[in-house]
N, C-alpha and C positions, 0 to 999 in steps of 0.2 A: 549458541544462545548464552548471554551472560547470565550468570546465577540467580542474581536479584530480580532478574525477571518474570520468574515464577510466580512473585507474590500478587503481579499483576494478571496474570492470565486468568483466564475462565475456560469451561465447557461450553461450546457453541450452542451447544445444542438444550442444556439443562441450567447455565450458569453457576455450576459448585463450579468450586475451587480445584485444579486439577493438583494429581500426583505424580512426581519424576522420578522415572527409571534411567539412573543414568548409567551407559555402557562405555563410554571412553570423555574424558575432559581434563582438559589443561587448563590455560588461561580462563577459557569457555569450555561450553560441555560441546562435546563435537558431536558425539551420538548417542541417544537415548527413546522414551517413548514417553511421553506424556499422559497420562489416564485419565478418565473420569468412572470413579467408583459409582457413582448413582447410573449413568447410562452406558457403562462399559465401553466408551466411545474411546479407540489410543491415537493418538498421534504423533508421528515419528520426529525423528529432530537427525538432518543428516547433512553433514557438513556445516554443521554450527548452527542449523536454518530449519526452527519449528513451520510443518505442514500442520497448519488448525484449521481443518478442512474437513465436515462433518462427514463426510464418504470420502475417504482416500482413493478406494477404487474408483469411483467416479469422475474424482480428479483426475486419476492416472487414464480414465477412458480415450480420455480427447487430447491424449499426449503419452502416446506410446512411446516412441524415441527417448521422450524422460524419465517414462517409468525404467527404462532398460539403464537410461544413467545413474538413475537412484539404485538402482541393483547395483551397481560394478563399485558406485562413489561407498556404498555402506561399508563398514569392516566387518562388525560384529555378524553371527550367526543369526543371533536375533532377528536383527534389523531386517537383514536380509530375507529372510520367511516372511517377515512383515510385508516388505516391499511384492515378493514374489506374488505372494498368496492374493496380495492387491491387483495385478496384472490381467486386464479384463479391456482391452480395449476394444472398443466398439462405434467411437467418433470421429469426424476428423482429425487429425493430428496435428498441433497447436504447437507443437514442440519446435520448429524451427520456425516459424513467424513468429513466436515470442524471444528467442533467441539472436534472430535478426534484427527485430526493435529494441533490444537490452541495448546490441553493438551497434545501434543508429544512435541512438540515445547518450553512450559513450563518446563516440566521436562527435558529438554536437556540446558538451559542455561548455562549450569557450560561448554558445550563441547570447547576444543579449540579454535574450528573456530570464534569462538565470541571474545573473548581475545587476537586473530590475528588481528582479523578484526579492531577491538576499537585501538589495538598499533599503525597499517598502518594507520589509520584516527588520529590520534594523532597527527602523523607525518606534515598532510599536514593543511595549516594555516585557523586559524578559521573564520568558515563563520557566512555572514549575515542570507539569507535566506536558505532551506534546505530540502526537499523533497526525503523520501523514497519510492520508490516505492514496494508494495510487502513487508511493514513492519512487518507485522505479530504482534505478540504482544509485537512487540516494544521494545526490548532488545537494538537495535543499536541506533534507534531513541531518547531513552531516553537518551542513553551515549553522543548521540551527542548535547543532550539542554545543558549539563554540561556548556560547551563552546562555544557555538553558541547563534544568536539573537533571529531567530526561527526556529522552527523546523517543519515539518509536515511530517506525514505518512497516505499512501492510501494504503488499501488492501479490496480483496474483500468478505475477511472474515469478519461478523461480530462478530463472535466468537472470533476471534483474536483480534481484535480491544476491543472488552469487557474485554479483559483481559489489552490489556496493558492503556485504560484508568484509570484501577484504581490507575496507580502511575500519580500524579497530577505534572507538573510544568507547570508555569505560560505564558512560551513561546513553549509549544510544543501541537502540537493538529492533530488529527486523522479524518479520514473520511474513509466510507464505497464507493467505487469508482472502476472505470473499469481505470486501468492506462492510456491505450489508448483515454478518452475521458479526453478534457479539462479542468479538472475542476477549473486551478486557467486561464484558459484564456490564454494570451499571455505572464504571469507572467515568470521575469529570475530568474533562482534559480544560488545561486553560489557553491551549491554541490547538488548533485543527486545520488542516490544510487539503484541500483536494484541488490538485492544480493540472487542469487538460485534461477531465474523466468524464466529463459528462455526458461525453458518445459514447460510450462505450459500459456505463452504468445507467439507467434509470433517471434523470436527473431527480425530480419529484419526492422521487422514494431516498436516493441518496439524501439529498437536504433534511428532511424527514429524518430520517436516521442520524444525521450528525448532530441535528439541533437537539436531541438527546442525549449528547455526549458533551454540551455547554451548559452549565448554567451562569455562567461567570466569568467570558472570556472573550476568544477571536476568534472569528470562520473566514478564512483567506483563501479562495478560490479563483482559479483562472479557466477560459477556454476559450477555444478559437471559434465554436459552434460550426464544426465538420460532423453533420450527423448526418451523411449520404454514407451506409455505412454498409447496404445490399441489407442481407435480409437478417445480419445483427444489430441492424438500426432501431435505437431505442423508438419507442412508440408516441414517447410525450415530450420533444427536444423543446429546450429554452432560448428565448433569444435574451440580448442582453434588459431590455424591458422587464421580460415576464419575469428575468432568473432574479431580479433585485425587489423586486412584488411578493413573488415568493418569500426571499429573505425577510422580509419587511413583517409578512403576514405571520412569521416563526418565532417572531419577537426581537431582532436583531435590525442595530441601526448601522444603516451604510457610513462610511466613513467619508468626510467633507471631499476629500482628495479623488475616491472613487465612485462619486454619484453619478456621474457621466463616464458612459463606455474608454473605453481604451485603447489601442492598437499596438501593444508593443510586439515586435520585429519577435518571430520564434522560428530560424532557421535550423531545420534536419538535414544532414546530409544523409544521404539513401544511398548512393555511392560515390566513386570519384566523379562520375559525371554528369547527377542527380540531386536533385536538392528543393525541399520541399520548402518553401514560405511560409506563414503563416501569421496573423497578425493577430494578437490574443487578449481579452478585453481581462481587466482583473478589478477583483471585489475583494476591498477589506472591511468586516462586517464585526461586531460585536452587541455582546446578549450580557444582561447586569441587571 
């Protein structure tokens, strides 16, 4: 986690301001614990990558295989207790299907959709503050510290996140995080991005939730609307109609270029002899 980041964080759960214990940091703090004095809530930071995750053990339930990585990755004594005493799994284990999609994700950077995406953000004028939602390993997020003052992305992969930590700039920084819970507080961002989340979050609630973090800015989202998803399928999926009505009713005007749907090309490779299509409709939207 880089230093300055601190000033931004909040407690998920109470919104004070959190406290850093920090147990090893060079460039970045590598390992530490994050506090919140009003509701005793800590959260670890391991291998450079704050978990602001209001139950840690909960987190760690439904990805046992990573809680035992988070065990071996820790140095400190500390950390390690922390992690340990977390170790309660009880769900399915999420820890190599999110693992596998970091390394799907990786090997699909070159796909269009990415080089669409970075031209239409190109377009629209450079912000201060900057929150992705659903960054994954960070492909967009890094394109956009290029230009921007800071950047931040939340996903709830840690495997993703591990990957796109290791391209270092100085004003962009990552956290392991549930987008729907607070984590920078009542902070405004002046771009926000949620791009191909909307199976897989709420959409309704998600929108809901971001238009609280605009008062004065951009919501640039994409998706393919894949919401046959078994029995993690959101309950209230959008199609590209209802998702721009929504936007509209939140107080954000579509942009001239994105009133009508879209289809750009979002190719996954799954393996060397698999490969998923996808055509992906995108919304640039702004609130003033």
């Amino acid at each position: 986690m880089i230093h300055s980041s601190l000033e931004f964080l909040r407690c998920v759960k109470c919104g004070l301001k959190l406290e850093l214990d920090v147990f090893e940091s060079r460039k970045e703090i590598e390992e530490g614990i994050l506090r919140c004095k009003k509701c005793s809530l800590e959260f670890p930071i391991i291998q450079k990558i704050p978990i602001l995750w209001d139950d840690f053990s909960k987190y760690l339930s439904s990805r046992r295989i990573l809680g035992g990585k988070l065990y071996k990755l820790s140095s400190s004594t500390k950390l390690k207790s922390f992690v340990k005493k977390s170790l309660n799994a009880k769900d399915t284990d999420r820890s190599y299907l999110e693992e596998k999609w970091a390394r799907i994700y990786q090997n699909s950077k070159t796909s269009k959709f990415y080089s669409t995406i970075k031209k239409n953000l190109d377009s629209i004028r450079s912000s201060k503050l900057v929150l992705e939602h659903g960054c994954s390993i960070g492909i967009v997020t890094s394109h956009l510290a290029n230009s921007c003052d800071q950047v931040f992305g939340v996903d709830r992969s840690f495997s993703a996140i591990q990957i796109a930590k290791k391209q270092f700039k100085p004003n962009l920084d990552y956290f392991v995080a549930d987008s729907l819970t607070p984590v920078f507080g009542k902070l405004q961002f002046d771009l926000v991005l949620a791009l191909n989340v909307l199976e897989i979050i709420e959409p309704k609630v998600l929108l809901k939730s971001i238009s609280k973090q605009i008062t004065n800015g951009y919501f640039v989202l994409s998706d393919p609307y894949d919401f046959d998803r078994g029995p993690r399928s959101v309950k209230n999926p959008l199609d590209e109609s209802s998702l721009r009505t929504n936007l509209k009713n939140l107080g954000f005007r579509i942009s001239s270029s994105t009133k009508n749907p879209s289809f750009i090309p979002w190719n996954l490779k799954l393996n060397s002899r698999a490969t998923l299509n996808y055509k992906v409709d995108l919304v640039i939207s702004e609130k003033s």
